[in-house]
C-alpha positions in Angstrom: -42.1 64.3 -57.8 -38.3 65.2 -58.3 -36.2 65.6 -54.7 -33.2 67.6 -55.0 -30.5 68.3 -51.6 -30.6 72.4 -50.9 -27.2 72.7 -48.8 -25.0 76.1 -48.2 -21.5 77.0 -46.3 -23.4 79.8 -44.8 -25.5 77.4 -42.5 -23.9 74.5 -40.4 -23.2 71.6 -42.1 -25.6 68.8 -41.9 -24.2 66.7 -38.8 -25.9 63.2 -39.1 -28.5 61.7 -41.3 -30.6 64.5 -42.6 -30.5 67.1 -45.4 -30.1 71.4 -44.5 -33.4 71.7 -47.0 -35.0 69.2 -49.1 -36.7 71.2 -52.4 -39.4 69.1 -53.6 -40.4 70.2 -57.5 -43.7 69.2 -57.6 -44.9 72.8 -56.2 -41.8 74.2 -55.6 -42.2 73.1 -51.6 -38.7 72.9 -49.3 -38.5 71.0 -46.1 -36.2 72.9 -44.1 -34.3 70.2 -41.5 -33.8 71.8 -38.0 -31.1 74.2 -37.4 -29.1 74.7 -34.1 -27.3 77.9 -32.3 -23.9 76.6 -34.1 -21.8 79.0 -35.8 -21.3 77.6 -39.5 -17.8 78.7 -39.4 -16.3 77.2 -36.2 -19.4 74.3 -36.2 -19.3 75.6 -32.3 -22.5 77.1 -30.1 -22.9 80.0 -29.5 -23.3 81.1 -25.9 -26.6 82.1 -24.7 -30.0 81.6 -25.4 -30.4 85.2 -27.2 -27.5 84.7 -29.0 -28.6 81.0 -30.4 -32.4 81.8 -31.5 -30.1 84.8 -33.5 -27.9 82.2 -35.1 -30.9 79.8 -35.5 -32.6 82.0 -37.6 -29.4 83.2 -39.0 -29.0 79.6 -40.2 -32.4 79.3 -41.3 -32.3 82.3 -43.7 -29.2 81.3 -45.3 -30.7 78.1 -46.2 -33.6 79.6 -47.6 -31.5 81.4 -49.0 -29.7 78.5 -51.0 -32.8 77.4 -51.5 -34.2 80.0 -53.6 -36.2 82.0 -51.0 -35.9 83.8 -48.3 -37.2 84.0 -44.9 -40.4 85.4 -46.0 -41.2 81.9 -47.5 -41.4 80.2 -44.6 -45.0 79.2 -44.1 -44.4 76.8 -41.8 -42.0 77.1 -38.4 -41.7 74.6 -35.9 -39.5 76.2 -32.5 -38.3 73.6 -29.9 -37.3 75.2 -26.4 -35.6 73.8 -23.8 -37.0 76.3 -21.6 -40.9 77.7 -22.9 -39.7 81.0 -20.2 -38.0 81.6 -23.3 -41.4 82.0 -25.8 -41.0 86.0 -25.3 -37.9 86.2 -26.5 -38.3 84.2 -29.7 -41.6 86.6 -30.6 -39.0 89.7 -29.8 -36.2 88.2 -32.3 -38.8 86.7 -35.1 -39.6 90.2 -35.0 -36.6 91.7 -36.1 -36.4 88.9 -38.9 -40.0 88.4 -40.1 -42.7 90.6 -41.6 -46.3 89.8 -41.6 -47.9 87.7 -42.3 -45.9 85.2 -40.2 -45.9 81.7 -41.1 -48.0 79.3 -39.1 -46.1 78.3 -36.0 -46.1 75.6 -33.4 -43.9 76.1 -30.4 -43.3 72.6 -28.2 -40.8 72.2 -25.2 -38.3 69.6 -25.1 -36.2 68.1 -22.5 -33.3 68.0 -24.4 -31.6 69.8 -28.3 -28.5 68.0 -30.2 -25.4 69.3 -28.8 -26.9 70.7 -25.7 -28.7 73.6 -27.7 -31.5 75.8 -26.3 -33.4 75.9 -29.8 -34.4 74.7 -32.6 -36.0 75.4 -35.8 -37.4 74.0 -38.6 -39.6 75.3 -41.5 -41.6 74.7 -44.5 -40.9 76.9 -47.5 -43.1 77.3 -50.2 -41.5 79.3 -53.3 -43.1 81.4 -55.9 -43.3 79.7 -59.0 
């Protein structure tokens, strides 16, 4: 098995000791580490808990994106909510993002998201060979 680091400009900068995306070659299988509401540009939240599942998947996609995919590869998406109230609103925003089939998809509520976020995501991407 051959690891190799996915990482893009377009998606905030890794911030501790993990990877954006891992691509794994046996199977062409990328482990998506879990993106925040920050803005890649000013490494700042955005305000709101629309506007940060937006820039969460925003994030997402652009490291799919670098990865070789796109969002449509996701097969796997794990959502961490500060507040499950919000569950409706990430099924309305998925929805202007993804296209069926979904991926699988576990939704969990936490107390607490690095740098005070409302969200977070992380995903399993499987590429076509």
């Amino acid at each position: 098995m051959n690891k190799s680091v996915v990482s893009t400009n377009k998606a905030p900068q890794a911030i501790g000791t993990y990877s954006q995306a891992i691509r794994v070659t046996h199977g062409d299988t990328v482990y998506l580490s879990g993106q925040i509401g920050l803005d890649p540009v000013t490494m700042q939240m955005v305000s709101g808990v629309e506007a940060q599942i937006e820039q969460v998947i925003i994030n997402l996609q652009e490291v799919v994106i670098a990865s070789g995919g796109g969002l449509n590869d996701i097969v796997k998406l794990n959502i961490y909510l500060t507040d499950l109230g919000n569950f409706a609103m990430v099924n309305e925003i998925m929805g202007r993002y993804f296209s069926q089939p979904y991926p699988a998809r576990a939704t969990i509520g936490v107390a607490t998201l690095p740098r005070d976020a409302l969200v977070e995501m992380d995903a399993i991407v499987v590429l076509d060979e």
